[in-house]
C-alpha positions in Angstrom: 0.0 0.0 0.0 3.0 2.6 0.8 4.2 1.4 -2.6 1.1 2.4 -4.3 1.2 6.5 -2.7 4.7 6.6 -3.8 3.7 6.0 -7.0 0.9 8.4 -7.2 2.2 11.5 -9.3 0.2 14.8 -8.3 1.8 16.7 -5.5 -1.3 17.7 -4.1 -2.0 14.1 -3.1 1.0 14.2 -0.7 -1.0 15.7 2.2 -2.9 12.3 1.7 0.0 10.1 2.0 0.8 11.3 5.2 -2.0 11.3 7.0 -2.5 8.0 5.8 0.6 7.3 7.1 -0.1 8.6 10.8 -3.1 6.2 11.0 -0.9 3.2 10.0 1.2 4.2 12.8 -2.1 4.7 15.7 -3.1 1.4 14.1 0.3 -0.2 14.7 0.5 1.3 18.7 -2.9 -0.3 19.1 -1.8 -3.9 18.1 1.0 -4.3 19.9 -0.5 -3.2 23.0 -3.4 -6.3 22.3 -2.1 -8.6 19.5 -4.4 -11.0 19.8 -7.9 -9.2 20.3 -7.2 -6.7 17.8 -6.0 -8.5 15.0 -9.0 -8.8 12.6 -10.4 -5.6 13.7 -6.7 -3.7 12.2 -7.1 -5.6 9.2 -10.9 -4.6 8.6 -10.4 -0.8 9.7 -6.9 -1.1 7.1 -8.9 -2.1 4.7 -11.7 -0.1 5.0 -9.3 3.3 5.6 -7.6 2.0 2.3 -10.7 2.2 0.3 -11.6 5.8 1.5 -8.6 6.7 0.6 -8.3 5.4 -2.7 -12.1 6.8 -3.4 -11.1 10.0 -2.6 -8.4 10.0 -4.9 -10.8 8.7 -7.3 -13.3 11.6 -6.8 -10.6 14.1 -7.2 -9.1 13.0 -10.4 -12.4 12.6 -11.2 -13.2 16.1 -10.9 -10.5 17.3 -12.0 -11.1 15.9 -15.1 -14.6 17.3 -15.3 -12.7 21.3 -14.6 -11.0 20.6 -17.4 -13.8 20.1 -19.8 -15.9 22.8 -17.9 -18.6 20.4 -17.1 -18.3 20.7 -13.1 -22.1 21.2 -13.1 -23.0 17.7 -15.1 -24.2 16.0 -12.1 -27.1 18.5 -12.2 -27.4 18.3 -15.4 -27.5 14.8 -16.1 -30.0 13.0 -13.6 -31.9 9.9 -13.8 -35.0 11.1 -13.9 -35.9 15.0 -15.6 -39.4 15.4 -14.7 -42.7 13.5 -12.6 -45.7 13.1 -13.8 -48.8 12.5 -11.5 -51.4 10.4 -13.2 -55.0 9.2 -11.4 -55.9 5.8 -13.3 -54.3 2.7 -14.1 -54.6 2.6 -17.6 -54.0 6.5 -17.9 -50.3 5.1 -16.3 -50.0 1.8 -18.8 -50.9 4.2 -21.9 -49.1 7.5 -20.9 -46.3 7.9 -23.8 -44.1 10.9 -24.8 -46.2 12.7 -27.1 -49.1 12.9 -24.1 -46.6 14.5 -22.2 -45.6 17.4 -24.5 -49.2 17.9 -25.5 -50.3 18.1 -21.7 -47.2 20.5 -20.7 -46.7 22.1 -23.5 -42.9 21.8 -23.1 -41.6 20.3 -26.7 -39.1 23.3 -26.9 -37.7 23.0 -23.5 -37.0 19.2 -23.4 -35.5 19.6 -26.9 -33.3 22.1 -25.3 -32.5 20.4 -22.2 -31.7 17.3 -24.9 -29.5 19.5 -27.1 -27.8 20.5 -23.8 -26.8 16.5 -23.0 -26.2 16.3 -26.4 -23.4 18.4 -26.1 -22.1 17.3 -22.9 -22.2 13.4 -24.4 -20.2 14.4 -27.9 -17.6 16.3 -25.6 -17.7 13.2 -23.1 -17.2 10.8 -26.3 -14.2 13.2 -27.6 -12.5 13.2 -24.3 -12.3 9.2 -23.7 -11.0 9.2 -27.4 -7.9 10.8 -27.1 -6.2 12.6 -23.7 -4.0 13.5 -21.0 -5.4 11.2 -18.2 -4.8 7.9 -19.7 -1.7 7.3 -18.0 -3.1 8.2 -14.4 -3.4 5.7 -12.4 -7.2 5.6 -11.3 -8.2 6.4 -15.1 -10.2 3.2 -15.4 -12.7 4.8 -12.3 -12.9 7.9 -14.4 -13.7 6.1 -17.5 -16.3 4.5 -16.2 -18.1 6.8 -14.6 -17.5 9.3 -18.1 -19.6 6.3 -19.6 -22.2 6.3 -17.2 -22.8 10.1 -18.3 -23.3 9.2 -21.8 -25.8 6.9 -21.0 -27.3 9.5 -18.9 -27.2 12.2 -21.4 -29.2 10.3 -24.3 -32.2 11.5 -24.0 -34.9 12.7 -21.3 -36.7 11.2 -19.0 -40.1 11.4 -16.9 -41.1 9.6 -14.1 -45.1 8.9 -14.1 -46.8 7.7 -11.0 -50.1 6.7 -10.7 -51.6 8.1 -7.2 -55.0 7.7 -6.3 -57.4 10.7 -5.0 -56.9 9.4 -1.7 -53.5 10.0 -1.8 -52.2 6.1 -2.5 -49.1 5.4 -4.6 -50.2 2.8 -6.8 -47.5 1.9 -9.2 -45.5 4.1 -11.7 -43.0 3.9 -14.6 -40.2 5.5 -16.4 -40.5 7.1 -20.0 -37.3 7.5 -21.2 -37.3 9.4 -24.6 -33.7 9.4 -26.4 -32.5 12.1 -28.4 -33.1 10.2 -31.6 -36.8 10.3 -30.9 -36.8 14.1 -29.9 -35.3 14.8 -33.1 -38.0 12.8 -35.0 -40.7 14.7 -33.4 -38.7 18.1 -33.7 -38.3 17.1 -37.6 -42.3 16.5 -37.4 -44.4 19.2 -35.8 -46.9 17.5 -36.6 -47.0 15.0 -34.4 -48.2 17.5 -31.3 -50.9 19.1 -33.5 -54.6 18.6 -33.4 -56.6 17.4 -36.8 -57.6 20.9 -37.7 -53.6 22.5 -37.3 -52.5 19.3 -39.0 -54.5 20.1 -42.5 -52.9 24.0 -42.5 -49.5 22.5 -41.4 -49.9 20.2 -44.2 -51.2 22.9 -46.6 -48.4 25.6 -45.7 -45.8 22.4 -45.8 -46.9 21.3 -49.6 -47.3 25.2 -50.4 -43.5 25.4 -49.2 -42.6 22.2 -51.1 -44.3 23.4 -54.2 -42.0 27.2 -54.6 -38.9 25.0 -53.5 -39.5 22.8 -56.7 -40.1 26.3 -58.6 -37.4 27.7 -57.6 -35.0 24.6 -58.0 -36.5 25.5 -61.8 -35.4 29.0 -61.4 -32.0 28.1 -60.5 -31.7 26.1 -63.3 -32.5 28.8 -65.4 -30.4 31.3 -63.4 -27.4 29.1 -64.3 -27.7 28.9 -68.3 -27.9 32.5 -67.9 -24.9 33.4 -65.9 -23.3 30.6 -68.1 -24.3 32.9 -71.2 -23.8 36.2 -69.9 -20.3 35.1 -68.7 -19.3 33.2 -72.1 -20.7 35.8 -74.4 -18.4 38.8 -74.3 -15.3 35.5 -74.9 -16.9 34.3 -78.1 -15.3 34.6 -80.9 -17.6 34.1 -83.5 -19.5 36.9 -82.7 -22.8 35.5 -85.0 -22.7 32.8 -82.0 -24.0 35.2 -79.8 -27.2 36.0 -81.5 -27.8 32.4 -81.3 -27.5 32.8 -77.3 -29.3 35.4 -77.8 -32.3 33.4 -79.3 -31.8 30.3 -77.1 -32.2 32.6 -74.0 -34.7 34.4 -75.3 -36.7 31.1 -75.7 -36.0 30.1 -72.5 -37.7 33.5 -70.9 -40.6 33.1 -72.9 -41.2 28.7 -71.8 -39.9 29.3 -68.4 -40.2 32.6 -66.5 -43.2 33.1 -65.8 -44.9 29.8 -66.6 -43.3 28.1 -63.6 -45.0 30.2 -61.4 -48.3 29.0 -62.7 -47.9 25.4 -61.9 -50.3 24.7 -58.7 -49.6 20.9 -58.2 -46.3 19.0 -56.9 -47.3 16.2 -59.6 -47.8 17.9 -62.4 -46.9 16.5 -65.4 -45.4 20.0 -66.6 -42.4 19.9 -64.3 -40.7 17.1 -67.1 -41.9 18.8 -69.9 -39.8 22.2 -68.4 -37.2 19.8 -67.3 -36.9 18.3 -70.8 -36.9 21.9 -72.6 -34.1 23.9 -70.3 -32.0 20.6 -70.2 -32.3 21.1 -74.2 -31.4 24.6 -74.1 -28.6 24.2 -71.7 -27.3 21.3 -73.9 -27.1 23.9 -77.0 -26.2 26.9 -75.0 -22.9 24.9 -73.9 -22.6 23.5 -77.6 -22.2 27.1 -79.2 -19.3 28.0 -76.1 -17.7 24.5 -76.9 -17.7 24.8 -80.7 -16.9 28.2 -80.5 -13.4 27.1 -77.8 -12.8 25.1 -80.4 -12.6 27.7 -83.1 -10.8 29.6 -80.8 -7.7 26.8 -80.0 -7.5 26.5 -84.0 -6.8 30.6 -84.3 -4.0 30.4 -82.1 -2.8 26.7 -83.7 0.7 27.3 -85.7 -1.6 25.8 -88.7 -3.3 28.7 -88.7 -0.2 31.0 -88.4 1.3 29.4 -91.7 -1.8 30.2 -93.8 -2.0 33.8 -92.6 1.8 34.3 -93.4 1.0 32.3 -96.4 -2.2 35.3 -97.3 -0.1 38.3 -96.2 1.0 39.6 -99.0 -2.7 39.4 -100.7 -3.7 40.9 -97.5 -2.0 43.8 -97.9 -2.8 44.9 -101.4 -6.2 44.6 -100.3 -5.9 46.6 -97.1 -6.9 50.2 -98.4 -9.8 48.3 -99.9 -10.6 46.9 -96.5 -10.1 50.1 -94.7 -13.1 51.7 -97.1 -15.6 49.1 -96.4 -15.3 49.5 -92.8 -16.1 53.1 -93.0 -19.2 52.9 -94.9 -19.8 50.1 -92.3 -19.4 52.9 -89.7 -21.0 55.5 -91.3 -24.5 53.3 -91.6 -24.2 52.3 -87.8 -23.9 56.6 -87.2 -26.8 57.0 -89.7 -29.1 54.3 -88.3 -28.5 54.0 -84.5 -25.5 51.7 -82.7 -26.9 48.2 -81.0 -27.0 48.8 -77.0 -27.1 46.4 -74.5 -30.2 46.1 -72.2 -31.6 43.5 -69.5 -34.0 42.0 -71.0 -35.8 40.1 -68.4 -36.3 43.6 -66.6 -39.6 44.4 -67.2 -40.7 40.6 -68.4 -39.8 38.8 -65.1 -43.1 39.1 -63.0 -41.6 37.5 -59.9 -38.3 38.9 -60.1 -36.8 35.1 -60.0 -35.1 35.1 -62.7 -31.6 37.3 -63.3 -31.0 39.7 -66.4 -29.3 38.4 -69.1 -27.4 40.8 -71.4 -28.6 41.1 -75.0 -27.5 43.1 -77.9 -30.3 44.1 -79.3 -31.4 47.2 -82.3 -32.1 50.4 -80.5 -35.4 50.2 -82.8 -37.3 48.2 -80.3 -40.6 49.9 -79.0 -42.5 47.8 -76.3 -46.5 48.9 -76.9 -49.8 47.8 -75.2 -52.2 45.4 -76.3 -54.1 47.9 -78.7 -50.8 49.8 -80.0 -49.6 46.5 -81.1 -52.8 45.8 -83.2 -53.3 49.2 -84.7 -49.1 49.5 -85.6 -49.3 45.7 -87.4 -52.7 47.4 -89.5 -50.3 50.8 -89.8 -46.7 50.3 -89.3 -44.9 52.8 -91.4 -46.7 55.8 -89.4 -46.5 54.3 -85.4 -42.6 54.0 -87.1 -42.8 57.8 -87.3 -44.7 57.9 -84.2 -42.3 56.4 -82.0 -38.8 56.4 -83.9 -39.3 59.9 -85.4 -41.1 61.7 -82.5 -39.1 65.3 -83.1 -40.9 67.6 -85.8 -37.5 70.0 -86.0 -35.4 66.8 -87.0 -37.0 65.4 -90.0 -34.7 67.2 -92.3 -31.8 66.0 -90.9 -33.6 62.8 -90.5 -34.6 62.7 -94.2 -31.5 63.4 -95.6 -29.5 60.8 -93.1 -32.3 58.3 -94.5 -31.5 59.4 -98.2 -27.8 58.9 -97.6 -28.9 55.3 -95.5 -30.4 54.3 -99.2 -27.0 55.0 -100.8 -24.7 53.5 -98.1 -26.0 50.2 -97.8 -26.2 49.9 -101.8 -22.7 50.0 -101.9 -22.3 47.5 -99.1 -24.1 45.1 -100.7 -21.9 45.3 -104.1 -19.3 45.4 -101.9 -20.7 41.9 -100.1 -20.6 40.2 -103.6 -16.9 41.5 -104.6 -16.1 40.5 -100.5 -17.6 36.7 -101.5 -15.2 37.1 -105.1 -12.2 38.1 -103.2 -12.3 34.8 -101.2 -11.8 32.6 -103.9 -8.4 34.3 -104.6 -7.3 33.2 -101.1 -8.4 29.8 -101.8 -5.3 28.8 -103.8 -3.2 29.5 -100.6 -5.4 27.5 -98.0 -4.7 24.1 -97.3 -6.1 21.2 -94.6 -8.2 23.8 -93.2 -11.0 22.1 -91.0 -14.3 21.8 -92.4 -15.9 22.5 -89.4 -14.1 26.3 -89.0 -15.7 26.9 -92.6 -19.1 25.9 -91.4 -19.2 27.5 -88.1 -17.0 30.8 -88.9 -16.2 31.2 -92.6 -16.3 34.7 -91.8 -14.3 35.3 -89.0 -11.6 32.9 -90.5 -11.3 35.3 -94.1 -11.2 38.2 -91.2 -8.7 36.8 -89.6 -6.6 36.1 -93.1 -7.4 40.1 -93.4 -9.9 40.6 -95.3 -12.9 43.0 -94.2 -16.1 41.4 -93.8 -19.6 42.7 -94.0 -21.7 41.8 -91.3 -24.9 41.0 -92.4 -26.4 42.6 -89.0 -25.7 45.6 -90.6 -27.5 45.3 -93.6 -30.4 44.0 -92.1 -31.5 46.9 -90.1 -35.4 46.9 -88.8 -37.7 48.5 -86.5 -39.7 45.8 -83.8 -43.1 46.1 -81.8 -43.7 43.9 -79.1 -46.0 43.6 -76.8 -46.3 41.0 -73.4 -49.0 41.1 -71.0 -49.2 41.6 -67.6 -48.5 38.1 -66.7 -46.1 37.0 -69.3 -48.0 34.4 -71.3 -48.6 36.8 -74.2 -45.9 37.9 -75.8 -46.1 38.7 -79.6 -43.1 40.9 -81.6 -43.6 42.2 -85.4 -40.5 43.7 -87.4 -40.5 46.6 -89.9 -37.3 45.6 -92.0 -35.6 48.5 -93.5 -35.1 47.8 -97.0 -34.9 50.4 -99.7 -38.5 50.3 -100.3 -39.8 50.7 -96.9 -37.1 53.3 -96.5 -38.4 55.1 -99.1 -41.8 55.0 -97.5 -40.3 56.1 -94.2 -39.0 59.5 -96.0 -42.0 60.0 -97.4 -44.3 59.9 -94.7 -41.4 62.1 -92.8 -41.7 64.9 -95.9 -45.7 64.5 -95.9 -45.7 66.0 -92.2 -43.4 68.9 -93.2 -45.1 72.3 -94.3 -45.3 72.9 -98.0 -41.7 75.5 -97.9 -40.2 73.2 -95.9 -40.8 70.4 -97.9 -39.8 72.2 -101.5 -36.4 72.7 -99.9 -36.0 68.7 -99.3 -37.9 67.5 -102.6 -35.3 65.8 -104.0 -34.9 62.6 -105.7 -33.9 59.6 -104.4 -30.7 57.5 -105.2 -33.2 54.1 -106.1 -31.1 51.0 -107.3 -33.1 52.0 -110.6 -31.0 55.1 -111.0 -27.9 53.7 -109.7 -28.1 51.0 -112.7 -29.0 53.9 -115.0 -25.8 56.1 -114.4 -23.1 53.1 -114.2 -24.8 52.0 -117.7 -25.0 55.6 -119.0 -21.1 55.8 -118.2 -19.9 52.5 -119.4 -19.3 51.2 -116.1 -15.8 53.1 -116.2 -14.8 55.8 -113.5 -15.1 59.1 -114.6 -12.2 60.2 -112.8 -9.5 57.9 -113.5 -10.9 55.6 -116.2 -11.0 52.1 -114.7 -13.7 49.6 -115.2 -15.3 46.4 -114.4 -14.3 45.8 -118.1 -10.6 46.1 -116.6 -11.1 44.7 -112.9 -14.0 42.8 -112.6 -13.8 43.3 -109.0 -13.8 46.9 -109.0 -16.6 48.6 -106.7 -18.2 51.3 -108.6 -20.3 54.2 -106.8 -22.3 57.0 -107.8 -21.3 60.6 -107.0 -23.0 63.7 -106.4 -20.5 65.8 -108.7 -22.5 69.2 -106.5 -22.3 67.4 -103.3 -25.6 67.4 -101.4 -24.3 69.1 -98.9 -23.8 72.1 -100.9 -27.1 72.0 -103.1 -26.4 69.8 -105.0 -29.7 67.5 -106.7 -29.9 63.9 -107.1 -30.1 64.1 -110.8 -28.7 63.0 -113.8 -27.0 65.8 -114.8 -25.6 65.7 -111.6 -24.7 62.4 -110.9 -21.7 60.4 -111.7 -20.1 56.9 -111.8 -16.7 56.8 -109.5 -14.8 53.8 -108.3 -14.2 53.7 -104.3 -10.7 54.6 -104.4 -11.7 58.3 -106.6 -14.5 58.5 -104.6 -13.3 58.1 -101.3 -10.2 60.5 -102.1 -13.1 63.5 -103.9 -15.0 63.2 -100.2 -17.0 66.9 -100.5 -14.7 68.1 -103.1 -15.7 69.0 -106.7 -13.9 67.2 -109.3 
C-alpha cells in the first residue's frame, strides 16, 4: 500500500499520503499493545481506511477531469429522472407515452433544449475518452467508467409517471425515457403535437413550401444557363454565336419565367416537360461556347499561323480596300442607330426570379400595349414615325441621313458580292483547313486572313413592336425591316408632315437602285475620274457621286450624278472634281 502512494504522481495528493501514514502508525500502537484481540479488527479498519482513501483519490481525479472540460455542473445536469408526472388511473399510467406529455405540458421546446444540452455534454464526453492526458493516471479506469455512465445519462430525457389515487395512495408508476433520436424525430415532425384541424394547415403551408422549392429549384436552373451565357458571351469569338444565345435565351424567358409560377400541383406533369426543354437549351447553349473554344484553339494553332503568313502579302494589297468598307460600315451604324445592350428580363420577369441576361439588341425596339400593337401591325410605317421619329424639328436632318442610308448600304451590298469574289483568290493558298471552321465561322476565318467582312447585321437593319402582358403568357413581336422600299416609305411619310416650304427645300430625288443602274450603264461602267472599269477589274466597286455634293445644293439628278470607283471617290469626299 505505501508502494502504491509513492507512486501516485500529483503533488497535491502528498498531504494524503501522510496522513494515511499517521493512521498506519495509531493502528500499529494499538496492536501491539493487544495482539491478539485486535488483530481482525486492524485488518478490517486497514482495509476499509484504504478504500476511502483510494475513493477520494478517485473523486478528485475525477473532478479534475470534469474542470478541465468545464462540465463541473454535469451531475445537475444529467440526472436519472428529468421530470414526474402524476397520473390518477391505471390505464392512464399503462398508456401515458411521450407525445401525451408534450401535448399536456406544453414543453416540446424545453426538453428539446434540455436534450441538445446532453447532447453536447455526451459528444464532448465521447471526444474526451478518445484521445487525452489522463490515460496514463493511475485511477483512469474509475474515471472512464463513470464518463460512460454520463453518456448513457445524457441520451435523451426522462419522466417519471406515477399513478396516485385521490386518496392519496401510490399505486405503481414507470419510467418514460425518450432518447434524443426520438426528440429529433418529433422536432423534424411538428406535426406529431398538433390537433386534426392545425394538422390540414400544417400540411397545406408544408406542400405550399414544397411546391415554390420545386419552382425555384427551376429557377436556379434557369439562373445558371444564364450566368453561363452572360459570362461566355463577351469571350466568343464568332461573334454571330451570340445571337444564337441570344435566341436560345430568349426562348427560354418566354417557356420558363413566368410559366413556372403558374404550376399549382407537386405532380404535375409540366415539371418534365420544363425539365426536358431547359435541359435542351442548356445542352445547345454549352454546344455554341464549346464549338466556339474550339474555333478559338485552331486561331491560335501554328496551322493557322502558316496560312495567314502564307495570305499576307494578298492581305496587304487589299488593305486600303478593306479600310473603305469599314467606314461605310461605320458610317451606316452613325446614320441608323448603334446596337445597346439592355436587361431583358427587366420588365418581363413578374416574380423577379429570374436574373438579367445581357442582349445586344437594335435600338429600334418599341414595347406597346395590347391595342398599340394591333393598330401599328394594320399601320406600321406611321406608329414608325410615331415612336422612332417623334421630333418635328429633326426630320430634315432625319430625311437626308435616310437618303444617304439608301446610298450606303447599296454600296455595301456590291461590296458583299466583290467581298464573296475576293475569297476565292485566297483559296489557292489554304490548305487542310477544318471543315468544321468553314461551317461554323467562314467569316471570321477570311477576317482573320485580313480581309474586311460585311456583317450582315448591318444590312439587315429593322424597327420591332412587341408587346407582353401583364403576366407573361402573351408575348407577340412584329418587325418593320428597313429595305430600300420601306425606306423610301419612311421618308416619305417624314416629308408629308413637313409644311409645304419646308418640304420644296427637301424635294429631292432619291438614289433608287433604278438610278444607280441607269448612271453606271449611262457611263460605261468606267470611272469618270480615273478611267478604270469592271471591263478592266471585274472586282472593281463602282459608286455614284454627287459631282455638287448634297451638302452644298447639289440635286440627285442625272445631270448631276456620276459613276466613280471607291478609291476616286473616297479621295473627292466633299470636293468638286
Amino acid at each position: 500500500m505505501e508502494g502504491f502512494f509513492t507512486n501516485i504522481e500529483s503533488k497535491k495528493y502528498i498531504e494524503w499520503h501522510f496522513s494515511f501514514q499517521c493512521f498506519l502508525s495509531f493502528v500499529g500502537a494499538i496492536s501491539i499493545r493487544n495482539r491478539g484481540e485486535v488483530k481482525m479488527t486492524t485488518i478490517i479498519i486497514i482495509v476499509l481506511a484504504a478504500y476511502i482513501v483510494i475513493a477520494v483519490f478517485r473523486t478528485r481525479l475525477l473532478h479534475e477531469v470534469l474542470n478541465s472540460l468545464h462540465l463541473e455542473n454535469i451531475n445537475k445536469i444529467l440526472t436519472k429522472c428529468d421530470d414526474k408526472v402524476v397520473v390518477k388511473s391505471r390505464q392512464a399510467l399503462s398508456n401515458y407515452s411521450d407525445l401525451k406529455y408534450f401535448k399536456d405540458n406544453d414543453c416540446f421546446e424545453q426538453v428539446k433544449s434540455i436534450s441538445d444540452e446532453k447532447l453536447f455534454i455526451q459528444n464532448k464526453l465521447m471526444s474526451f475518452l478518445q484521445d487525452n492526458d489522463f490515460k496514463t493516471r493511475k485511477l483512469y479506469k474509475y474515471v472512464e467508467k463513470r464518463l460512460n455512465k454520463y453518456i448513457k445519462l445524457a441520451d435523451g430525457y426522462c419522466v417519471q409517471v406515477t399513478y396516485i389515487t385521490s386518496a392519496g395512495n401510490n399505486k405503481g408508476q414507470r419510467t418514460i425515457f425518450i432518447p434524443n433520436s426520438r426528440i429529433k424525430e418529433i422536432y423534424n415532425h411538428p406535426e406529431y403535437l398538433m390537433t386534426k384541424g392545425e394538422f390540414n394547415k400544417f400540411k397545406k403551408q408544408k406542400d405550399k413550401e414544397k411546391l415554390e422549392n420545386k419552382k425555384h429549384s427551376f429557377y436556379d436552373k434557369v439562373n445558371s444557363i444564364i450566368d453561363f451565357a452572360n459570362n461566355s458571351k463577351d469571350e466568343l469569338i464568332v461573334k454571330s454565336k451570340a445571337r444564337m444565345l441570344d435566341d436560345l435565351v430568349q426562348r427560354l424567358f418566354d417557356r420558363t419565367i413566368n410559366n413556372i409560377q403558374k404550376i399549382k400541383k407537386l405532380d404535375s406533369d409540366e415539371w418534365n416537360m420544363f425539365n426536358n426543354f431547359i435541359a435542351d437549351i442548356d445542352s445547345q447553349v454549352r454546344k455554341i461556347v464549346e464549338d466556339d473554344k474550339r474555333i478559338s484553339d485552331y486561331y491560335a494553332s501554328e496551322d493557322f499561323v502558316k496560312i495567314k503568313e502564307t495570305c499576307n502579302l494578298l492581305t496587304q494589297s487589299r488593305k486600303e480596300f478593306n479600310e473603305y468598307i469599314d467606314e461605310k460600315a461605320q458610317s451606316i451604324s452613325q446614320l441608323f442607330g448603334t446596337r445597346v445592350v439592355r436587361n431583358e428580363t427587366k420588365n418581363e420577369d413578374t416574380y423577379n426570379y429570374v436574373r438579367a441576361y445581357k442582349k445586344s439588341i437594335t435600338p429600334f425596339t418599341a414595347e406597346v400595349s395590347s391595342s398599340v400593337f394591333s393598330s401599328a401591325e394594320n399601320n406600321p410605317m406611321g406608329y414608325i414615325i410615331k415612336y422612332f421619329y417623334p421630333n418635328k424639328s429633326q426630320y430634315k436632318e432625319q430625311i437626308y441621313k435616310l437618303k444617304l442610308l439608301i446610298e450606303e448600304l447599296e454600296t455595301l451590298k456590291e461590296a458583299k458580292v466583290i467581298i464573296d469574289n475576293y475569297k476565292k483568290d485566297y483559296d489557292q493558298y489554304i490548305q487542310d483547313v477544318p471543315k468544321f471552321i468553314i461551317e461554323n465561322d467562314e467569316d471570321g476565318f477570311y477576317s482573320r486572313l485580313g480581309l474586311t467582312i460585311v456583317d450582315e447585321a448591318i444590312l439587315n437593319v429593322e424597327y420591332k413592336f412587341t408587346y407582353t402582358s401583364n403576366g407573361g403568357m402573351a408575348q407577340r413581336s412584329f418587325t418593320v425591316p428597313m429595305n430600300e422600299e420601306n425606306i423610301i416609305e419612311l421618308i416619305h411619310g417624314l416629308e408629308s408632315k413637313l409644311t409645304k416650304a419646308a418640304l420644296a427645300k427637301e424635294q429631292r430625288a432619291m438614289m433608287t437602285t433604278k438610278l444607280r443602274n441607269h448612271i453606271k450603264e449611262r457611263d460605261n461602267y468606267t470611272c469618270c475620274n480615273c478611267g478604270n472599269s469592271t471591263h478592266k477589274e471585274p472586282n472593281l466597286l463602282l459608286e455614284i457621286d454627287h459631282i455638287i455634293p448634297v451638302s452644298k445644293g447639289g440635286l440627285t439628278q442625272e445631270n448631276n450624278l456620276q459613276t466613280l470607283c471607291w478609291k476616286c471617290n473616297r479621295s473627292k469626299g466633299s470636293k468638286l472634281i
